[in-house]
C-alpha positions as CSV (number, residue, x, y, z in Angstrom):
1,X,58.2,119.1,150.6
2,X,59.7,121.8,147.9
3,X,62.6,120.7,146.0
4,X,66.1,122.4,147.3
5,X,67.0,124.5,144.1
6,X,69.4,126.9,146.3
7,X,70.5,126.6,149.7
8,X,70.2,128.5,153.0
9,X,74.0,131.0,153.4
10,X,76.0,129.1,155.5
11,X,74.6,125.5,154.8
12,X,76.7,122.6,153.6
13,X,76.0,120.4,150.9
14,X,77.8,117.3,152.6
15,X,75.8,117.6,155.3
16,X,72.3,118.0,153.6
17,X,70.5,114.9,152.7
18,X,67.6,114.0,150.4
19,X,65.1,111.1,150.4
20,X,63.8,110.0,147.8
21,X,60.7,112.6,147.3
22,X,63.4,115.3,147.6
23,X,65.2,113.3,144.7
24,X,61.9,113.3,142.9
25,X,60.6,116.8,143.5
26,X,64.2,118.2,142.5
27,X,64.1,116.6,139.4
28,X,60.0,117.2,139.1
29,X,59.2,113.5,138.3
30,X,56.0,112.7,139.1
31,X,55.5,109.4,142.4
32,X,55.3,106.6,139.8
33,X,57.8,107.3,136.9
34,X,60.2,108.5,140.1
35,X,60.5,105.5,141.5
36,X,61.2,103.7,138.7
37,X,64.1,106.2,137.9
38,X,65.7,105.8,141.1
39,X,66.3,102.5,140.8
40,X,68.2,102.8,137.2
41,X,72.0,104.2,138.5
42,X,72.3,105.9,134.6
43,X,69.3,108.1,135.9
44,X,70.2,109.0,139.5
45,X,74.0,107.7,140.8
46,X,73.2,105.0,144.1
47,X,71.6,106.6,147.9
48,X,74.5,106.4,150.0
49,X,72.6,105.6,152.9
50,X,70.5,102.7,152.6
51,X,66.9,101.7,154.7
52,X,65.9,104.4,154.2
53,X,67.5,105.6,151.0
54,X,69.4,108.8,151.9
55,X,71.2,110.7,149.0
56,X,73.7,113.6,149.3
57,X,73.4,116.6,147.9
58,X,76.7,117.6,147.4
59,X,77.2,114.1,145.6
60,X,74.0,115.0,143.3
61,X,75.4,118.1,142.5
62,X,78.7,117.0,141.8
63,X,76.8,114.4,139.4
64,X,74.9,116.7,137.9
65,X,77.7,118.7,136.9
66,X,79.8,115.3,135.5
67,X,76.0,114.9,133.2
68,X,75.8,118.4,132.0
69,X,79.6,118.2,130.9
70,X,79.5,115.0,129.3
71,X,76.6,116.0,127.1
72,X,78.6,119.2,126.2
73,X,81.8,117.3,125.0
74,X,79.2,114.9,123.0
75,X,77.3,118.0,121.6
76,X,80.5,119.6,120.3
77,X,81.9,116.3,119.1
78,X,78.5,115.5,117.1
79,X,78.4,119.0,115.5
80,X,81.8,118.7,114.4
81,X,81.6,115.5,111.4
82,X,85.2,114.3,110.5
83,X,86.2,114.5,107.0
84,X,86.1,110.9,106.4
85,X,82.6,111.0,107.1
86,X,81.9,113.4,104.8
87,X,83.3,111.7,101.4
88,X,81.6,109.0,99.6
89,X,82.5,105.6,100.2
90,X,85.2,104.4,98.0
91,X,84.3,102.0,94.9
92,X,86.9,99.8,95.6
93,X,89.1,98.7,98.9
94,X,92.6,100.3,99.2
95,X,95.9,98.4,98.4
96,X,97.8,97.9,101.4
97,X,101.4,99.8,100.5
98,X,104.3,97.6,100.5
């Protein structure tokens, strides 16, 4: 089975749902190293239908999007060093002011 990259006009995410070799196709893992990444939940969020595991789309994509935002706030906060981080380390402690 190919891996749903874009969907049919007229089709409804909510109502679309993937098993686990649709999972695995759409994020091209290979059978063993797949199955192994569905069961960690900061790889792939939990099936919400279980026996057989079902996943939604719409809930993937959503996902997805929550990922690919999270690692742009991180990239922009890691590319940006705060001062403090940038001056040597001071010799001696600071006195507390009274």
């Amino acid at each position: 089975m190919s891996a749903i990259t874009e969907l049919a006009p007229g089709l409804d995410p909510r109502h679309v749902f993937l098993d686990a070799r649709d999972v695995m196709a759409r994020y091209g893992w290979g059978k063993t190293k797949g199955y192994q990444n569905l069961k960690d939940r900061d790889l792939v969020p939990p099936p919400v239908m279980t026996h057989p595991d079902r996943w939604r789309l719409d809930q993937l994509m959503d996902w997805e999007d929550q990922r690919i935002a999270s690692a742009a706030t991180q990239a922009v906060s890691m590319s940006r060093p705060e001062l403090v981080d940038l001056l040597p380390p001071a010799k001696r402690p600071r006195h507390s002011s009274r």
